[in-house]
C-alpha positions as CSV (number, residue, x, y, z in Angstrom):
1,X,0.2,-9.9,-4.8
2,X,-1.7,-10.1,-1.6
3,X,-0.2,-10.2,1.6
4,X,-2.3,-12.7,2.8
5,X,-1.2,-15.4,-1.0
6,X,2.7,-14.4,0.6
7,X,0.9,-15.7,4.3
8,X,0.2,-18.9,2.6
9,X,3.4,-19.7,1.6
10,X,5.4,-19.0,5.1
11,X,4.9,-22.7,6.3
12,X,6.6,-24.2,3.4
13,X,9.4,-21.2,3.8
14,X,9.7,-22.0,7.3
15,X,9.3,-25.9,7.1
16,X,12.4,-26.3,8.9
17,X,12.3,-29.9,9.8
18,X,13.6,-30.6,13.1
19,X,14.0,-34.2,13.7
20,X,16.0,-36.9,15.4
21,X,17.3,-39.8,13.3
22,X,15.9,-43.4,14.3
23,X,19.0,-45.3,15.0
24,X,19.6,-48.9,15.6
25,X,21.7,-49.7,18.6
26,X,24.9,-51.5,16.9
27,X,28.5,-51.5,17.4
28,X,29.1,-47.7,16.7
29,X,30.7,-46.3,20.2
30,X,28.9,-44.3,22.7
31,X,31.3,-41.4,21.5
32,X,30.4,-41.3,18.0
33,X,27.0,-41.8,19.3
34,X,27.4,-38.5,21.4
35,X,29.4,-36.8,18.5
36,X,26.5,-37.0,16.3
37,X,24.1,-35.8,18.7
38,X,26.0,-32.6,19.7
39,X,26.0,-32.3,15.5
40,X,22.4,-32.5,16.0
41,X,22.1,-29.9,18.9
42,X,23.9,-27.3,17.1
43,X,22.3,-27.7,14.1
44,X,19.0,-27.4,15.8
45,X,20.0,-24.4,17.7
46,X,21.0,-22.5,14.2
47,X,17.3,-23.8,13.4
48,X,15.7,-22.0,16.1
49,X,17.7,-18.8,16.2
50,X,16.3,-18.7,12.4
51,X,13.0,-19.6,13.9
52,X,13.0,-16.8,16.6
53,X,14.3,-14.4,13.5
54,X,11.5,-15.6,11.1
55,X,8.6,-15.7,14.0
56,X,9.4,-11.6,14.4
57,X,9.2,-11.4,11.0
58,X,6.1,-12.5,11.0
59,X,4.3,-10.5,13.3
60,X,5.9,-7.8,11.1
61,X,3.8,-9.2,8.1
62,X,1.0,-9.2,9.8
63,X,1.1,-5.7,10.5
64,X,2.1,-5.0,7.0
65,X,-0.9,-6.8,5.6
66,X,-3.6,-4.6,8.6
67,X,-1.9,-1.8,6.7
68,X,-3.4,-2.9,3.4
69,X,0.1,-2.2,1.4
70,X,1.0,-4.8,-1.2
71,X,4.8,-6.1,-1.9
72,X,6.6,-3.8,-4.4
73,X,9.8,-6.2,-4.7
74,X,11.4,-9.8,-3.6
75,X,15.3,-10.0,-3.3
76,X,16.6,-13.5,-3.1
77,X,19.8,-13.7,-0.6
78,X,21.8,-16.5,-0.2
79,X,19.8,-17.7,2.7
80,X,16.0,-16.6,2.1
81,X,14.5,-13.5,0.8
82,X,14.2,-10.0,1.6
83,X,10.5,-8.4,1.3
84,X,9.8,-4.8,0.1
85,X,6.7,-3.6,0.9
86,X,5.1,-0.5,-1.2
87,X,5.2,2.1,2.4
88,X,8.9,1.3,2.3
89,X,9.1,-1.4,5.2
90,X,10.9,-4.8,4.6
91,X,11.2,-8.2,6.0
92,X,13.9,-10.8,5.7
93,X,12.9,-14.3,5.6
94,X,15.9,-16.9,5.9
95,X,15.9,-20.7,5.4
96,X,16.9,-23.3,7.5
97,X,20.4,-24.5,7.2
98,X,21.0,-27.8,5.7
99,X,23.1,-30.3,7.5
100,X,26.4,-31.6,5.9
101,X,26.5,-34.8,4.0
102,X,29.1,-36.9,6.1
103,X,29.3,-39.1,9.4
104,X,26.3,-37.7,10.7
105,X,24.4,-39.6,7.8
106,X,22.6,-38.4,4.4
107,X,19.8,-35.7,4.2
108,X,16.9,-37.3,2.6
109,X,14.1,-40.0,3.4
110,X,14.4,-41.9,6.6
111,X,18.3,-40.0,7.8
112,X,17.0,-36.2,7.2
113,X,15.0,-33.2,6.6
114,X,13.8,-31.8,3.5
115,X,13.8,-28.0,2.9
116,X,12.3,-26.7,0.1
117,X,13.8,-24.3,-2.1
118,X,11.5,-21.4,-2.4
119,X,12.4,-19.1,-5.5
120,X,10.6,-16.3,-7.8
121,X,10.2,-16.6,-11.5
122,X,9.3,-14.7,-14.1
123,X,5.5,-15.7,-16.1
124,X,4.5,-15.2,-19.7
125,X,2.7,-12.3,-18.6
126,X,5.9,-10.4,-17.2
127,X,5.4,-10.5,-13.8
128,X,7.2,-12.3,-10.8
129,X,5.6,-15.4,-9.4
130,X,6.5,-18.3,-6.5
131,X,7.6,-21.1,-7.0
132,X,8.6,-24.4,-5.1
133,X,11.4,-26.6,-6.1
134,X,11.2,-25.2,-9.4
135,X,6.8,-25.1,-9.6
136,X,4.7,-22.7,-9.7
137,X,3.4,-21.6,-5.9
138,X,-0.6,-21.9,-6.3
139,X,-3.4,-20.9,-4.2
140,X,-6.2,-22.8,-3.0
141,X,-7.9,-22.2,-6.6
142,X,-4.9,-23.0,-8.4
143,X,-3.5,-20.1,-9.7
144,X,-0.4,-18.8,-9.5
145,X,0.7,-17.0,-6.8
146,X,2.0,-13.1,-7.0
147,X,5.4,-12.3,-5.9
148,X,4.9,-8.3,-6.8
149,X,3.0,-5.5,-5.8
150,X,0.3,-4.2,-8.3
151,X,-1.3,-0.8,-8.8
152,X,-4.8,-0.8,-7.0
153,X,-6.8,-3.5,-5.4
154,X,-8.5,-5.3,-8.6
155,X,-8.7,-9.0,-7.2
156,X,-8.2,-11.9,-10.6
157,X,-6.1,-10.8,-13.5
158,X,-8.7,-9.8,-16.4
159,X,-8.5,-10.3,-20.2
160,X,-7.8,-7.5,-21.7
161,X,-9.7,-6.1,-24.2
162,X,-9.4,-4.7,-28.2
163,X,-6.9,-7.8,-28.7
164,X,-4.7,-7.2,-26.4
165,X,-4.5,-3.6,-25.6
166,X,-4.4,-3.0,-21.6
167,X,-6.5,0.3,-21.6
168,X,-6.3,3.3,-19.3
169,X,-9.3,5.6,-18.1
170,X,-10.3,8.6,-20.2
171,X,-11.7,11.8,-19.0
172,X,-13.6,14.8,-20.5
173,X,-15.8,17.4,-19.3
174,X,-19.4,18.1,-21.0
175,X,-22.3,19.4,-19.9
176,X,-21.2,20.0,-16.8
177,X,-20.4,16.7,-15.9
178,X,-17.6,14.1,-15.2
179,X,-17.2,11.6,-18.0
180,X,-15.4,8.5,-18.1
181,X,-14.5,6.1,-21.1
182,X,-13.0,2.4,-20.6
183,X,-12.5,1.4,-24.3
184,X,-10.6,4.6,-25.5
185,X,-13.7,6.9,-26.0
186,X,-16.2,4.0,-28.0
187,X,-17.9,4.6,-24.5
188,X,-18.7,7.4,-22.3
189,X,-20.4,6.9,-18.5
190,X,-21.1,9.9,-16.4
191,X,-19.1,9.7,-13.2
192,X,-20.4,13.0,-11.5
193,X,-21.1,16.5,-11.7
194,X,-18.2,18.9,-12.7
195,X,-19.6,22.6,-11.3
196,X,-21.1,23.3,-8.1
197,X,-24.7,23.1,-7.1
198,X,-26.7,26.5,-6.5
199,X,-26.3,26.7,-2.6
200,X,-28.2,29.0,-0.3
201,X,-29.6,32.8,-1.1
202,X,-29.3,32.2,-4.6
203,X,-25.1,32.0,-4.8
204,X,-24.0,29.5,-6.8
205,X,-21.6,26.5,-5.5
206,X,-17.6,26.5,-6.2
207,X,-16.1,24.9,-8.4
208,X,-15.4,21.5,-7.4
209,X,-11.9,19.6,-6.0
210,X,-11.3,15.8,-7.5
211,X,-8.9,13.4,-6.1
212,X,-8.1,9.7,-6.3
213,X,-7.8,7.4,-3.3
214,X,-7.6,3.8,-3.3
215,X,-8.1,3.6,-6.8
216,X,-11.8,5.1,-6.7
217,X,-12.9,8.5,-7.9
218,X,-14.0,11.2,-5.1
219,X,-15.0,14.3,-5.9
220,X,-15.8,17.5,-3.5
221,X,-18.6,20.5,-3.6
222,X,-17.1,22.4,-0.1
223,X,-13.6,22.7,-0.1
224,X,-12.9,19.7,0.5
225,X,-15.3,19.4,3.5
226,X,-17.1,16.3,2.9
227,X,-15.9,13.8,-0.7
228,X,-18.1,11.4,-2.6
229,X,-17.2,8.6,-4.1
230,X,-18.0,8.8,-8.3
231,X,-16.4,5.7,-9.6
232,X,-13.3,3.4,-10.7
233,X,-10.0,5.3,-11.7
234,X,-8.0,2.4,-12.4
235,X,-8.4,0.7,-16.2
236,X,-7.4,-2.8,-17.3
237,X,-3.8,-2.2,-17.1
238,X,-3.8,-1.2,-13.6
239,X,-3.0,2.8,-14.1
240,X,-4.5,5.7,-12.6
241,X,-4.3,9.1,-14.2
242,X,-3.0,12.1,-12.3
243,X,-4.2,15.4,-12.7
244,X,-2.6,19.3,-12.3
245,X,-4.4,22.6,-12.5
246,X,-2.6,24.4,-15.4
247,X,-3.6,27.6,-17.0
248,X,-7.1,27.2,-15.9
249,X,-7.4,24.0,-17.6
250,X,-7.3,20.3,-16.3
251,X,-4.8,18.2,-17.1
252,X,-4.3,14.4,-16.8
253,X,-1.2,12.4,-17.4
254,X,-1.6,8.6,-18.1
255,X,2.0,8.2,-17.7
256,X,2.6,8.5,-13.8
257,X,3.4,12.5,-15.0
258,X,5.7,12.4,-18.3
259,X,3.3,14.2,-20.4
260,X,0.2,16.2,-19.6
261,X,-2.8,16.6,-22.1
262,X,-5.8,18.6,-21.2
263,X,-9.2,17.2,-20.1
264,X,-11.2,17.6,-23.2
265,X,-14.2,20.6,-22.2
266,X,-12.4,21.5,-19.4
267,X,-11.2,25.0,-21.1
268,X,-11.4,28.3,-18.7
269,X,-13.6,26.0,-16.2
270,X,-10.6,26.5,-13.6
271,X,-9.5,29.3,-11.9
272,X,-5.6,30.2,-12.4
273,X,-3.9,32.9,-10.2
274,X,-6.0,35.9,-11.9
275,X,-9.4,34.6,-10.3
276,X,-10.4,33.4,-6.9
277,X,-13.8,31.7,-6.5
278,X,-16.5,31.2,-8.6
279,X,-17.8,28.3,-10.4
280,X,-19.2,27.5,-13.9
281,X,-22.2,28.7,-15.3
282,X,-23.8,27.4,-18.9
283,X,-20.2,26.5,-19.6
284,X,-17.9,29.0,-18.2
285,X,-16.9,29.9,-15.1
286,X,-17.8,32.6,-13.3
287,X,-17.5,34.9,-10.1
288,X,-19.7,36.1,-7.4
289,X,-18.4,39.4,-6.2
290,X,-20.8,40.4,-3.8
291,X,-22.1,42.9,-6.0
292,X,-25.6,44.5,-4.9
293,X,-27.0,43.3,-8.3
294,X,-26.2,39.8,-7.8
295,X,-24.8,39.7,-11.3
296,X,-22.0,37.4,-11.4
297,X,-18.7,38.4,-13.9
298,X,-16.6,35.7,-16.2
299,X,-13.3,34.9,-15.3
300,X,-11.8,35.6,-19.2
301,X,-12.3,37.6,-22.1
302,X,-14.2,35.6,-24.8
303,X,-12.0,34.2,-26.9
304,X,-9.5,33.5,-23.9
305,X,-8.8,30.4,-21.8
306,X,-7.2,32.3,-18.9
307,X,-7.7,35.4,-17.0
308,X,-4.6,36.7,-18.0
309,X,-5.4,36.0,-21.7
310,X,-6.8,39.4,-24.0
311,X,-9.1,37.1,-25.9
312,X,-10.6,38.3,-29.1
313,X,-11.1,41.8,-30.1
314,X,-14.5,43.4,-32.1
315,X,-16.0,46.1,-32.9
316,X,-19.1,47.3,-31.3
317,X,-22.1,45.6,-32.3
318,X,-20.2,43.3,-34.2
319,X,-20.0,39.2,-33.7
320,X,-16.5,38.4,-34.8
321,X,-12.8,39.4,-34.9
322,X,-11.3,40.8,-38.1
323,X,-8.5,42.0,-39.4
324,X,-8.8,45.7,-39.5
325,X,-11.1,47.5,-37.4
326,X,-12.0,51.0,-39.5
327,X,-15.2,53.7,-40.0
328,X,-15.4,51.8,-43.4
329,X,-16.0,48.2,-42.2
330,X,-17.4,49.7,-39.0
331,X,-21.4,47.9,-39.3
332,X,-22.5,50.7,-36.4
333,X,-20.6,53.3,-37.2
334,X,-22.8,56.8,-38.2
335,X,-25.8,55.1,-36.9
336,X,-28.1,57.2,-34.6
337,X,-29.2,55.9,-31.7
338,X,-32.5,55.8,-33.4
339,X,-31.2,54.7,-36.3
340,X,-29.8,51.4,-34.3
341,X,-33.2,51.1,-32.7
342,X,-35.1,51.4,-35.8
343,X,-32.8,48.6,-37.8
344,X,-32.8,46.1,-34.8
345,X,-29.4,46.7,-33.2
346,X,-30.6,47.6,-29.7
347,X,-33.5,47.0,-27.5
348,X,-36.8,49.8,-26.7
349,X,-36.0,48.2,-22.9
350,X,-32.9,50.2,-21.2
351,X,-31.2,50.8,-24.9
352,X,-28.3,47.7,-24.8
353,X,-27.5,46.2,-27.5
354,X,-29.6,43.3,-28.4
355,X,-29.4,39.5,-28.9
356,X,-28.5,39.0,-32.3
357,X,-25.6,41.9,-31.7
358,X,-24.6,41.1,-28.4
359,X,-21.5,39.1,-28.7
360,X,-21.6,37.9,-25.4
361,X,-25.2,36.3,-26.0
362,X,-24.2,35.2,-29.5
363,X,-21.2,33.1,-28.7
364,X,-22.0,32.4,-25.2
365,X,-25.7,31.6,-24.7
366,X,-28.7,32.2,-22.4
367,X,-27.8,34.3,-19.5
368,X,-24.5,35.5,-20.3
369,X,-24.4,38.8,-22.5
370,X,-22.2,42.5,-22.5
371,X,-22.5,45.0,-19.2
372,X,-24.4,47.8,-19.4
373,X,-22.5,51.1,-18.2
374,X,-24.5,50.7,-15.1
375,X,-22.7,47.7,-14.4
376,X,-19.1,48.6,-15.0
377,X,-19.8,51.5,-12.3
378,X,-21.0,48.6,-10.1
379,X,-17.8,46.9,-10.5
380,X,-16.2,50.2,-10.1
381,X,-18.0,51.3,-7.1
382,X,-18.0,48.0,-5.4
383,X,-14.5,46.5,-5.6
384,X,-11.3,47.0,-4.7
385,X,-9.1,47.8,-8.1
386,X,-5.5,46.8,-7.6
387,X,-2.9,47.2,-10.6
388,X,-0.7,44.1,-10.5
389,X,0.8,41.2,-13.0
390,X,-0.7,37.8,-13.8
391,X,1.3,35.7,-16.0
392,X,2.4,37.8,-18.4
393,X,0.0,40.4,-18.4
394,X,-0.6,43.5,-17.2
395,X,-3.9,44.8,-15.4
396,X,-6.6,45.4,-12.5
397,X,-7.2,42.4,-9.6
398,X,-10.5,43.4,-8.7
399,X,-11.5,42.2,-5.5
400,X,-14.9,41.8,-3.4
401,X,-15.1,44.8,-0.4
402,X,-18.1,42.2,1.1
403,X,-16.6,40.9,4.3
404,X,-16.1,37.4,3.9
405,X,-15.4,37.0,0.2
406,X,-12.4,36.5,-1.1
407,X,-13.4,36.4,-4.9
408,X,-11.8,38.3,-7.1
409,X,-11.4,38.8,-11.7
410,X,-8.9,40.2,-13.3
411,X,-9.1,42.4,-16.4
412,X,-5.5,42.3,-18.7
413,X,-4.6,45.6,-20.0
414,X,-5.3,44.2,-23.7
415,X,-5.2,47.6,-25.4
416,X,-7.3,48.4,-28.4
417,X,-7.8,47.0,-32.3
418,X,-7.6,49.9,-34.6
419,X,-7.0,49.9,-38.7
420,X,-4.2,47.0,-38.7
421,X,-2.6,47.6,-35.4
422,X,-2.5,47.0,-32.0
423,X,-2.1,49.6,-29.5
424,X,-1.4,50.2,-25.9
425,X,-1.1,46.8,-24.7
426,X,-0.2,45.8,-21.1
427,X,-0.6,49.7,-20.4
428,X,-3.8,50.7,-20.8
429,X,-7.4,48.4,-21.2
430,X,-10.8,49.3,-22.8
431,X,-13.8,46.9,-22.4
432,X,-17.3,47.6,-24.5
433,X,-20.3,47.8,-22.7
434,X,-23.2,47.2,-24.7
435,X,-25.0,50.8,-24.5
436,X,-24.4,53.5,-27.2
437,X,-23.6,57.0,-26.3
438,X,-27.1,58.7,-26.7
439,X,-25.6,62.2,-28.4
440,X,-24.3,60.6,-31.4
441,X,-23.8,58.3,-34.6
442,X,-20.6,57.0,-33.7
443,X,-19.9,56.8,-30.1
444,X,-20.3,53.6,-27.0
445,X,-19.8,53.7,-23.3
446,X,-16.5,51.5,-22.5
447,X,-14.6,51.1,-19.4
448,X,-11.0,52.8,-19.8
449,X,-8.4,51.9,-17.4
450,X,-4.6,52.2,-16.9
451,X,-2.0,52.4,-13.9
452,X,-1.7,56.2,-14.3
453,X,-5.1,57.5,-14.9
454,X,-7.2,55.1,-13.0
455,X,-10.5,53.9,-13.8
456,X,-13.7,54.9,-15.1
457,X,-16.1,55.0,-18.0
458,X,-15.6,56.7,-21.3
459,X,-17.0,57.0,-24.7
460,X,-15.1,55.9,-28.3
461,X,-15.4,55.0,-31.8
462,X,-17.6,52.4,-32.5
463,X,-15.3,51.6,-34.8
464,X,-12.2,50.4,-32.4
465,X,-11.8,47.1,-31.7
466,X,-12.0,45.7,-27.7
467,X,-12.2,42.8,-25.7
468,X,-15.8,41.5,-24.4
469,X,-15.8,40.7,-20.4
470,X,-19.1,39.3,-20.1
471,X,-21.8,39.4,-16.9
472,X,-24.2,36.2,-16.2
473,X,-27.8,38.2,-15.7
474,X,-29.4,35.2,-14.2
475,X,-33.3,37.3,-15.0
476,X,-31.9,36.9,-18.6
477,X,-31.6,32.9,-18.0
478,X,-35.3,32.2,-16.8
């Protein structure tokens, strides 16, 4: 209820009537006379001590309402009310005190005042409204007036739609953008981008910060710099989602927080403690690490949601995971280099594996595809390498040495695929690139890494499966 419906109704709360009986002059002595009057004066001086105790009131309700609360509870006391307001302030509003039947004549027409009694009921609809001498309080339009706080400023109760059903905002994610459905998903309207714009000298945006305020949508593309305004978060029913950063997904709770789901298309698009920066590119996120290139590198394995996640393992040249990883079932291995050439596998152009092999490609799309060895020593060459713990996992922080970003990836120590097992995991990490080893039929360039031996690029069986960290090559993209 609005402050200002609570406003309306003060005058009848306070219609203290102060008045002075019409008597005839008859035979009653001048003492009884002076008796009653003296009755009169100290009932009229409770009156205005409950006046002066209202009248501050008042001015407190007034301030209340500039603050644009709304009233979260009414208490009825003896003598009036007590007002709870939704920043924790209160007010107390008393009645007048009625005058005892007796010598000093009858309350009612023509002898007394009449005080109201002023009381809150509960409607059909569940909530607490005024009332007057038993009535319903109404407004200057005749409706009912509120005696309770709601959730968010929406003005006239609504009719709530599919019969009956109050219904609360949905969100989901897709292609790259904000969506928003009313009528539990019949509907989708876009509220507003979901990934950062390109920005200046070709580096892409971060990825943005949402919040709620006032019940409206706002959403920011700087840190949090400047916010726009995208839409309604409040549904029929008067709730507004809440929202975490878990994992690297978002999640919303249409419960004030008792259970979390995850914003559908929202998977990896976050950064969790393993990555700092970046922002999503043709559907996943990646990292600008100052690299002289300008190649930008995901945040997760494919096949993971998290940077801490391994992911999915394959074989080189191959498209999916499998259960053993062997020379037998190996579709590269004892090829020559010209042999791969010659069949399809890689590319005249530099020698990388090409798009119909290229996992990265494949699964991810335009723009995204496997490192070349070239690439890994750029990373290597160009970042900080730090062995530390994310989650769960094992691995390398890899940081930007550019002054002034503080990007960073991280690479799990997901070990290696080979026959039926796993091996080395959380000590030691291999990574395909997509070149083959020149020399050979069965050999690739991967990056080999562990907390004892360092870093750098080596060559293994084609045969072995590892995970796929992928690069955005933004020349691959036009």
């Amino acid at each position: 209820m609005r402050i200002k419906n609570i406003l309306k109704a003060l005058p009848i709360v306070l219609g203290l009537s102060i008045f002075v009986g019409c008597e005839e002059r008859d035979d009653v002595s001048d003492r009884n006379r002076l008796y009653r009057l003296e009755k009169r004066v100290s009932v009229l001086e409770d009156l205005c001590e409950t006046i002066n105790r209202n009248s501050e009131n008042i001015k407190k309700l007034l301030h209340e309402q500039a603050k644009n609360v709304t009233i979260s509870s009414v208490y009825r006391m003896a003598d009036g009310y007590v007002i709870t307001f939704s920043d924790g302030e209160f007010v107390e509003l008393r009645n007048g005190l009625n005058g005892k039947d007796g010598k000093d004549g009858l309350n009612g027409a023509g002898e007394g005042g009449y005080i109201p009694k002023i009381s809150v009921k509960i409607a059909e609809d569940g909530l607490h409204y005024w009332t007057i001498d038993g009535e319903w309080l109404l407004d200057e339009n005749g409706k009912m007036v509120l005696a309770e706080g709601t959730k968010g400023d929406k003005g006239d109760q609504g009719e709530n739609g599919n019969g009956g059903e109050s219904i609360t905002p949905l969100l989901k994610i897709e292609n790259g953008y904000w969506m928003i459905s009313y009528d539990k998903g019949k509907t989708w309207d876009v509220l507003g981008q979901a990934t950062g714009e390109n920005g200046k000298d070709g580096q892409d945006g971060i990825t943005p910060q949402i919040k709620i305020e006032s019940g409206v949508w706002y959403v920011s593309y700087d840190n949090g710099v400047n916010w726009e305004a995208i839409g309604s978060a409040i549904g029929q029913d008067g709730k507004t989602p809440s929202f975490k950063i878990e994992d690297g997904n978002l999640m919303v709770s249409y419960d004030d927080g008792i259970t979390w789901e995850k914003v559908s298309g929202s998977d990896g698009l976050f950064p969790s403690d393993g990555t700092h920066g970046g922002s999503v590119i043709a559907g996943h996120n990646s990292v600008d690490l100052g690299l002289p290139s300008g190649k930008r590198w995901a945040s997760c394995n494919i096949g993971a949601n998290k940077p801490e996640e391994t992911g999915s393992y394959f074989a080189w040249g191959e498209l999916e995971p499998k259960i053993e990883y062997s020379e037998t079932n190996s579709i590269t291995f004892g090829k020559t280099v010209e042999q791969l050439l010659y069949n399809g596998y890689v590319s005249l152009d530099g020698g990388a594996l090409t798009s119909n092999y290229d996992v990265a490609q494949k699964q991810w799309g335009k723009g995204w595809r496997m490192p070349t060895r070239e690439e890994f020593n750029e990373l290597l060459n160009y970042c900080n390498w730090t062995w530390t713990k994310v989650g769960a996992s094992n691995g390398y922080l890899i940081e930007s040495k550019v002054e002034g970003n503080d990007n960073s990836i991280f690479l799990p120590a997901a070990g290696m695929k080979e026959d039926f097992q796993t091996k080395d995991r959380g000590s030691r990490g291999w990574y395909w690139s997509g070149m083959p080893f020149n020399t050979n039929d069965y050999l690739s360039w991967n990056l080999d890494f562990s907390e004892s031996e360092g870093n750098g690029m080596t060559t293994l069986s084609r045969r072995c499966g590892f995970p796929i960290r992928p690069i955005y090559d933004y020349t691959a993209a036009e």
